[in-house]
N, C-alpha and C positions, 0 to 999 in steps of 0.2 A: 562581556558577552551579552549578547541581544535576548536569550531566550531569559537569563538569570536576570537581567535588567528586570525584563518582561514581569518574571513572576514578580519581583520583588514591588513593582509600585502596585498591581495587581493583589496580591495580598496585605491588606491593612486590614488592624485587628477593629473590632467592633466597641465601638466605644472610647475608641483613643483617636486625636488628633489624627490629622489625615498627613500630617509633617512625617507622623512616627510608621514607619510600612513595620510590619512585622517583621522582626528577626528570623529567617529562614534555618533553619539546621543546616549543619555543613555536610549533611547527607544529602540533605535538600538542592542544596547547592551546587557539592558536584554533582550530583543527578542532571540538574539543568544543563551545566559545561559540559557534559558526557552528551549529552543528547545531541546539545547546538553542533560540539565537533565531528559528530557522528554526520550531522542530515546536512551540515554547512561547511566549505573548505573557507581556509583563511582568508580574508581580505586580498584582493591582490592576484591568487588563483587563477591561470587563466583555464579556460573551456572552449574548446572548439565543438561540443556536441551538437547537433543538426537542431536543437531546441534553441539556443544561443544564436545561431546562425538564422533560425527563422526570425525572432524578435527583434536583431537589430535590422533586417528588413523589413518586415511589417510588423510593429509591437503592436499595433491594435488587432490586427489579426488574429496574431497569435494567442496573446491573452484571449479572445472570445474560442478560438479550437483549443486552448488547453483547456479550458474552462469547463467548455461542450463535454468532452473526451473525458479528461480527468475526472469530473464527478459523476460521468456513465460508469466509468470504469472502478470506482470508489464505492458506487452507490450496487452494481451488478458483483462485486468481488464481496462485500459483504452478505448480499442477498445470498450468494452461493455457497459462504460457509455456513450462513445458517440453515440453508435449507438442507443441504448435502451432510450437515451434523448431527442436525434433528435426524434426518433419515436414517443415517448408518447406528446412531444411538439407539432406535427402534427397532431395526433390521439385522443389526450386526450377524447375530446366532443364524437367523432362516436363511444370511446372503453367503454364507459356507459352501453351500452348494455347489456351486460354478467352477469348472475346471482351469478358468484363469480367477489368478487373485483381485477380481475386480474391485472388492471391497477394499483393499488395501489402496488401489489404486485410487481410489474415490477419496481415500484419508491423505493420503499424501498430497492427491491435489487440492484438496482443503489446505491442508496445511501450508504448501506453495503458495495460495492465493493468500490466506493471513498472513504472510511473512511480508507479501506487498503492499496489504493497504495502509502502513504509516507513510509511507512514500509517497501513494496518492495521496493521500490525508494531507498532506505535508506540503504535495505539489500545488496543488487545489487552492486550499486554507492561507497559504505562503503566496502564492500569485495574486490574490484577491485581497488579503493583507498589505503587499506590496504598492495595487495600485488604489488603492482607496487613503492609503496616505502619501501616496506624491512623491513613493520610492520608483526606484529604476527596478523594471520588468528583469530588463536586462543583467542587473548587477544581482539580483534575487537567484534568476535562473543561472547563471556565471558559477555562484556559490554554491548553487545545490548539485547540479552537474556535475561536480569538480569534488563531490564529496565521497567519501566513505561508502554511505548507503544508497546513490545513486549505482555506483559498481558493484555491489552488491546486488542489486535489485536488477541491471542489467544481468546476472550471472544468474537470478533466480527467474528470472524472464527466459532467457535462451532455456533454463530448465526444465520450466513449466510448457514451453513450446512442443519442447523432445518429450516428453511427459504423456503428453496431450496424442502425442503422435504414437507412442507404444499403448497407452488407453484405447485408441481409435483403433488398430491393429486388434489389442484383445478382446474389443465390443464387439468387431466386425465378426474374430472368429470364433466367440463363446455358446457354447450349448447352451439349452435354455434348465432355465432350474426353477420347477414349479412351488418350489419353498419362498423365492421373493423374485418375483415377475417385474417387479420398483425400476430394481438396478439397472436394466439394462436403456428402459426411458428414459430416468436419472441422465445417464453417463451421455446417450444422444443428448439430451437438454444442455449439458454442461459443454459436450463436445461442439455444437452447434452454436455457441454463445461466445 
């Protein structure tokens, strides 16, 4: 496994030969294989997703809009649970008020957007890994497309879409609630992004 490989020459102990990598726990271990087969399908795998289909048309392309995109989108999906964390951490009690459950709505899609970014993390970090050592764009993207947590992430994608769409729906029709005036800025900011 590539990720288990990874760690293993990766962790060498301090003070010992560079021959000897540190012995990993077999917790440790399957951690890694759980991961790699979660975020990578087997060798071989085929993929016809429209990401696969762009690189073997233009791999330099592509690489430079995944690139673009994926760390916009890495780097904004972060920013947004923190801020939208912080916020409800501080507001939770005064954001009661509102005749739709806005606050709930604000945590789940927190929560929706964390469940993505090892994905981007993954898509990003993996493609730039990929072509900085002289692997195939193409066989990287192949194996990730083809995995586990790409279908997944598709299924929390269309979620967060429809999500987004019943938020905008109860933004549009919520009273105002002079106990936290935040939320409803918030949710334009978020829904707007």
């Amino acid at each position: 496994f590539r990720l288990a490989t990874t760690c293993r020459r990766s962790l060498c102990c301090i003070g010992m030969p560079a021959q000897q990598p540190l012995i990993m726990s077999r917790v440790q271990l399957r951690l890694a294989r759980s991961l790699e087969e979660f975020f990578f399908a087997a060798p071989g795998t085929p993929s016809e997703d429209p990401l696969v289909v762009s690189v073997r048309r233009d791999a330099a392309g592509t690489r430079r809009f995944i690139a673009s995109v994926g760390t916009f989108g890495a780097y904004m999906g972060a920013l947004t649970c923190v801020v939208c964390s912080t916020f409800l951490a501080l507001t939770w009690d005064a954001c009661g008020g509102y005749d739709r459950p806005l606050r709930w709505w604000l945590l789940l899609y927190v929560i929706l957007q964390a469940c993505q970014l090892p994905m981007r993390v993954v898509l990003v970090a993996g493609l730039r890994s990929a072509e900085s050592s002289g692997r195939s764009a193409e066989a990287f993207l192949t194996s990730l497309t083809a995995s586990r947590a790409w279908q997944i992430g598709g299924v929390l994608g269309r979620l967060m879409y429809t999500w987004q769409v019943l938020g905008a729906l109860w933004w549009l029709g919520a009273e105002s609630c002079p106990s936290c005036p935040g939320i409803p800025k918030l949710m334009a900011a978020v829904l707007l992004t």
